[in-house]
BANUPA-250390 format. One record per residue (C-alpha): residue number from 1; residue in three letters; chain; x, y, z. Coordinates in nm, 3 decimals, decimal comma, padded with zeros to 5 digits. Each point is the difference from the previous one (the first is absolute). Layout:
! BANUPA-250390
[r NUM 'ala' 'A' [X Y Z]] ...
! end
This chain:
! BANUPA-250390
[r 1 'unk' 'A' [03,888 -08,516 02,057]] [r 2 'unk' 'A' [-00,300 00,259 00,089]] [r 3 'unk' 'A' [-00,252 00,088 -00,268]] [r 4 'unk' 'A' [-00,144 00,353 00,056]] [r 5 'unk' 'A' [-00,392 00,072 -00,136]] [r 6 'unk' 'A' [00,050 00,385 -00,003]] [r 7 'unk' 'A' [-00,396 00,123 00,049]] [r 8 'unk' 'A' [00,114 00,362 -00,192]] [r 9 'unk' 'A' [-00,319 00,156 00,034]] [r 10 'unk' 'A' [00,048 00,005 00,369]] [r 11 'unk' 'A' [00,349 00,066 00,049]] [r 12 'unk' 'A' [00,139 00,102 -00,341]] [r 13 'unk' 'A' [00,386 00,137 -00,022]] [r 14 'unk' 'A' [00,074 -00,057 00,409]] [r 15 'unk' 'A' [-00,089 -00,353 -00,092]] [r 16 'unk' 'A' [00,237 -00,084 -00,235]] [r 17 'unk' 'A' [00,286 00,151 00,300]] [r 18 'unk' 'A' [00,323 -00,231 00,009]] [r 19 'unk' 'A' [-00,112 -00,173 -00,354]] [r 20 'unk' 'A' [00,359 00,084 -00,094]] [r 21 'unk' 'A' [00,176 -00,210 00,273]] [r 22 'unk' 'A' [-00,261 -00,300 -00,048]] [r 23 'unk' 'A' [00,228 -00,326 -00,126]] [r 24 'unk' 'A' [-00,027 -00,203 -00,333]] [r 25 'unk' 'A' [-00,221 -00,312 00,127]] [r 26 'unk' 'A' [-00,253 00,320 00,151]] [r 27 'unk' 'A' [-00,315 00,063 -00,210]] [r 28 'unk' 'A' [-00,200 00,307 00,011]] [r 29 'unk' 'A' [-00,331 00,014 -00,188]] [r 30 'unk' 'A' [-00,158 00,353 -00,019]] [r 31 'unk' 'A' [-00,422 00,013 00,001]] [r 32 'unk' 'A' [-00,091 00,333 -00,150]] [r 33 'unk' 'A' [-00,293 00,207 -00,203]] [r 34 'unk' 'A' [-00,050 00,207 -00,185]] [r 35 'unk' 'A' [-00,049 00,222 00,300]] [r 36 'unk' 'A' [00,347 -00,055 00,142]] [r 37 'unk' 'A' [00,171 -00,033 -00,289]] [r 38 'unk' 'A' [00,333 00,229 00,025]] [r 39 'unk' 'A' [00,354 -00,063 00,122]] [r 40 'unk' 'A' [00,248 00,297 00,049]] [r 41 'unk' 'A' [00,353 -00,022 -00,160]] [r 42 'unk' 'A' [00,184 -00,047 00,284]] [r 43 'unk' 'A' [-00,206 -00,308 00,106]] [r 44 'unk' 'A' [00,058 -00,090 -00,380]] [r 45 'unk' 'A' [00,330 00,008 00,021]] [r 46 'unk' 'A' [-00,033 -00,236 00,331]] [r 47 'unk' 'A' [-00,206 -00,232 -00,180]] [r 48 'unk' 'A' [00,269 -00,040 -00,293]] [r 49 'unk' 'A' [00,279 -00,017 00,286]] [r 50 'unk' 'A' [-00,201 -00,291 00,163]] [r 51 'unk' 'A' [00,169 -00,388 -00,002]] [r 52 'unk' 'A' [-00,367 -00,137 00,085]] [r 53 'unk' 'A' [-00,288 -00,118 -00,272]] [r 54 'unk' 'A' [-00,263 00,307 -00,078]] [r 55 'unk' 'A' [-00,325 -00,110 -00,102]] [r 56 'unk' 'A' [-00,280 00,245 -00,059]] [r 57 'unk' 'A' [-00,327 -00,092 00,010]] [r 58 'unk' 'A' [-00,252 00,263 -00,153]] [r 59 'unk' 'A' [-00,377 -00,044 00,185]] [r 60 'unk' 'A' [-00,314 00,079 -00,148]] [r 61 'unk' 'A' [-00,177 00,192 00,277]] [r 62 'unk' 'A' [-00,345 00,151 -00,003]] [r 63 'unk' 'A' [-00,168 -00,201 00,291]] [r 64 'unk' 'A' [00,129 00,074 00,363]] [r 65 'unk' 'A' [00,323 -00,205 00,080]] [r 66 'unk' 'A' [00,004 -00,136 -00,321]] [r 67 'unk' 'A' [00,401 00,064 00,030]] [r 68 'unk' 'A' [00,006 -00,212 00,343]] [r 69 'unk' 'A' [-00,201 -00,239 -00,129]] [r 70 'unk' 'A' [00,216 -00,123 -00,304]] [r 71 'unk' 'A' [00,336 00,041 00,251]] [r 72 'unk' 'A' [-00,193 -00,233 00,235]] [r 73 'unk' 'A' [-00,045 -00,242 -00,312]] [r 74 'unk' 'A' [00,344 00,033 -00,141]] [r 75 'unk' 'A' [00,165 -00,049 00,356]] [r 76 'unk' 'A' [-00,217 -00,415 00,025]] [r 77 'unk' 'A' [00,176 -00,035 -00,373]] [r 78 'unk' 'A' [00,318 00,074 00,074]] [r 79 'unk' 'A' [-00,042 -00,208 00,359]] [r 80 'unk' 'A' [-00,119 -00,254 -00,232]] [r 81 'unk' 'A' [00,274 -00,007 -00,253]] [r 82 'unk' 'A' [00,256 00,029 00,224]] [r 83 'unk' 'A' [-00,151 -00,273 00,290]] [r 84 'unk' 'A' [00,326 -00,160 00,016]] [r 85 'unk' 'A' [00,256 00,251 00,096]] [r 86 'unk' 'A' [00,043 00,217 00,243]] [r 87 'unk' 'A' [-00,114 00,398 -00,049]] [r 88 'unk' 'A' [-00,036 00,238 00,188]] [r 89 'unk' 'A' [-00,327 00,217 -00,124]] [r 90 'unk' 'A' [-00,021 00,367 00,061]] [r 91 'unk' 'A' [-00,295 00,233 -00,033]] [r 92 'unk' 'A' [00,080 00,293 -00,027]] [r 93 'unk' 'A' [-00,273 00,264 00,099]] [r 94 'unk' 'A' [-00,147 00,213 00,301]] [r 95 'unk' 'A' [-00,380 -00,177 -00,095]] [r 96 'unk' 'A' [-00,052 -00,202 00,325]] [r 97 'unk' 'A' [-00,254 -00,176 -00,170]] [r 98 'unk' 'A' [00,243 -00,246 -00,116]] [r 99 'unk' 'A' [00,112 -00,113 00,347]] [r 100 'unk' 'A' [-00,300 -00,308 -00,036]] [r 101 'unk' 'A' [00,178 -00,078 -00,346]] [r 102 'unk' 'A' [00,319 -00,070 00,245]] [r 103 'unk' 'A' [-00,177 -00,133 00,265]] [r 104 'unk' 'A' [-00,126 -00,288 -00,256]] [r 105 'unk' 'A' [00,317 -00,064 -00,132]] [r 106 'unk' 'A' [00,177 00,016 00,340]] [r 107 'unk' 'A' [-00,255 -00,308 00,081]] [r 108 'unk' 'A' [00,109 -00,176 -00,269]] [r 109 'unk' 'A' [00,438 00,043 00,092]] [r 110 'unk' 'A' [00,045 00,277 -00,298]] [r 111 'unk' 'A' [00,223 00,274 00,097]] [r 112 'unk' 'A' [-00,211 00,274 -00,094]] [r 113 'unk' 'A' [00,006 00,387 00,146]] [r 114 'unk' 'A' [-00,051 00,343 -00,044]] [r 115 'unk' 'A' [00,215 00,264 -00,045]] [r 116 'unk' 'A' [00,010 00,337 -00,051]] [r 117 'unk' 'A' [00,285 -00,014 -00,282]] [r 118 'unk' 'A' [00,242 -00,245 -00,189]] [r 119 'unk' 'A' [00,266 00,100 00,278]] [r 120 'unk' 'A' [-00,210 -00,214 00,236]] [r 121 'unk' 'A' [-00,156 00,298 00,233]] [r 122 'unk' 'A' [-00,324 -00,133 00,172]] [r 123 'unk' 'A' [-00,244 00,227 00,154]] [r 124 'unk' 'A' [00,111 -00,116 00,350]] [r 125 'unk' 'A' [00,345 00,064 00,003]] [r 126 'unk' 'A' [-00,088 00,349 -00,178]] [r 127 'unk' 'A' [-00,250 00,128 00,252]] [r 128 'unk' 'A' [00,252 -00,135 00,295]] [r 129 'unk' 'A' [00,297 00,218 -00,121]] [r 130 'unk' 'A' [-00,237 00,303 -00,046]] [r 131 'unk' 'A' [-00,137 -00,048 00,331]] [r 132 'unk' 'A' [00,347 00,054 00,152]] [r 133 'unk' 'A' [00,057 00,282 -00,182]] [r 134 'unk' 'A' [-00,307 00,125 00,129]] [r 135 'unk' 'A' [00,060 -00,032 00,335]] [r 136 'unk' 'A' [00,324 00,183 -00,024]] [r 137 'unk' 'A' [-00,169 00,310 -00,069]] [r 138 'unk' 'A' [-00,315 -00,111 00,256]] [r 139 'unk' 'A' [-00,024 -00,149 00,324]] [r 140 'unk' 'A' [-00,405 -00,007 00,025]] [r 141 'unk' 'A' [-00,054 -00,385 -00,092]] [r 142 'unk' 'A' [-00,333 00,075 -00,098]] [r 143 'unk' 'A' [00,071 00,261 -00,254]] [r 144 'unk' 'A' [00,283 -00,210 -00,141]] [r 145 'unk' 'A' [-00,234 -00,291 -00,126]] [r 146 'unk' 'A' [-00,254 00,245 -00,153]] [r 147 'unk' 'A' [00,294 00,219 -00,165]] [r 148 'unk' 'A' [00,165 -00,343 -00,161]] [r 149 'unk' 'A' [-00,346 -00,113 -00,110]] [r 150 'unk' 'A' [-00,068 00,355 -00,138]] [r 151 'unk' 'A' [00,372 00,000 -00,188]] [r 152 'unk' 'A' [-00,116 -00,359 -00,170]] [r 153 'unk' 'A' [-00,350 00,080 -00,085]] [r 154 'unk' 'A' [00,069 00,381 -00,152]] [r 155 'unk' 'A' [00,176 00,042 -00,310]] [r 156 'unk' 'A' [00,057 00,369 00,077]] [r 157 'unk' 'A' [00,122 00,235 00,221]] [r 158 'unk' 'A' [-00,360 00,192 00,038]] [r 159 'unk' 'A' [-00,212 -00,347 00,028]] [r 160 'unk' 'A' [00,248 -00,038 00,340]] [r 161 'unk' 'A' [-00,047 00,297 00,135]] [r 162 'unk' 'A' [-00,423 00,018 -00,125]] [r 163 'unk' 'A' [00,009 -00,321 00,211]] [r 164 'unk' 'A' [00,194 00,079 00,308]] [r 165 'unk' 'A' [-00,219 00,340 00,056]] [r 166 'unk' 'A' [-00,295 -00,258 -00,067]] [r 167 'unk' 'A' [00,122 -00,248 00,264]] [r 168 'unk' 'A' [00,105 00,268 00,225]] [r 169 'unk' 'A' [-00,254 00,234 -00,042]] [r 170 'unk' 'A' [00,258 00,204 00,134]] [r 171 'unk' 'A' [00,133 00,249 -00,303]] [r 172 'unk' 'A' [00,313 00,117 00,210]] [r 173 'unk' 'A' [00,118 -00,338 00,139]] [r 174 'unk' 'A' [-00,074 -00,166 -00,362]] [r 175 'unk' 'A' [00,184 00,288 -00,105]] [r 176 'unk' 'A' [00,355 -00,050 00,254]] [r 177 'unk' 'A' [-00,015 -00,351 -00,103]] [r 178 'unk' 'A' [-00,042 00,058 -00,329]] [r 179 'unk' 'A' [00,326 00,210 00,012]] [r 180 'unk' 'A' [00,164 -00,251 00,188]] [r 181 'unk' 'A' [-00,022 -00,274 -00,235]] [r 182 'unk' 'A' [00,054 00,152 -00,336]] [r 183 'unk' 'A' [00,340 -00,091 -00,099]] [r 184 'unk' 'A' [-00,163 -00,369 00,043]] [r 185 'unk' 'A' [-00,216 00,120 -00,339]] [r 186 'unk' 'A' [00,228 00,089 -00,224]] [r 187 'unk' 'A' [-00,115 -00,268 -00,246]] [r 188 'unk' 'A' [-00,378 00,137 00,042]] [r 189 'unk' 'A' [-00,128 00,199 -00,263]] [r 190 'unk' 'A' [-00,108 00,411 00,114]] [r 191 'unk' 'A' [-00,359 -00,108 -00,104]] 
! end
């Protein structure tokens, strides 16, 4: 059984990726505001599809991570409640912050991680498979960890390239590398 705390705010429809494949005994609870309040119909339609337990849990926010906060408290609850069996407990968000909320648990024999989505993607494995990607289009080791950190970080296509030339400080080479990796940023908005 795994019990995802979806952290919307931060990740918000790529979260909830795979919620349609989760299995009965699976619980997903879904931490959202008023300022991430939205779902699309197609990840509707996935939630309706879904075999697992949704939960939603609207957060009063106002203070800064006010959201994180009540996940954090929710998550000991839940550990509480459910002391006896065993869970698997999945956090799902790209806030880093909460790697000292696993760290405690860890210590104490829960199974609790992040993840980037209800699928079960973790930052690691993510940035590993984009990094050999990367260096099929460049051989310059150096320039392959800064792109991959660059495609994380950047949620578009210009903050990439504004970056590389930055880095660079080299406007033509930013520029051939820029070209070279763009089919990686097809999911990266123009701007």
């Amino acid at each position: 059984m795994k019990y995802y705390l979806v952290d919307y705010e931060n990740v918000n429809t790529h979260g909830l990726d795979g919620i349609n494949k989760l299995a009965e005994e699976d619980i997903v609870c879904i931490f959202y505001s008023d300022a991430a309040d939205t779902l699309t119909f197609g990840l509707h339609r996935r939630i309706n599809e879904s075999k697992a337990t949704i939960l939603f849990q609207k957060v009063d926010v106002g203070r800064k991570n006010a959201l994180d906060f009540q996940l954090a408290s929710y998550l000991g609850y839940i550990i509480h409640e459910n002391i006896n069996k065993t869970i698997t407990y999945c956090i799902v968000t790209k806030d880093q912050g909460f790697s000292s909320l696993v760290l405690y648990w860890t210590r104490k024999n829960i199974d609790v991680s992040i993840v980037l989505d209800v699928s079960g993607k973790n930052e690691k494995n993510e940035k590993n498979k984009l990094k050999k990607e990367v260096q099929k289009l460049i051989s310059d080791e150096e320039v392959i960890e800064i792109v991959v950190q660059f495609i994380q970080k950047y949620k578009t296509k210009q903050g990439i390239n504004n970056a590389l030339v930055k880095h660079l400080k080299d406007g033509k080479k930013a520029g051939e590398i820029y070209k070279t990796i763009k089919p990686l940023l097809s999911d990266k908005k123009d701007r």
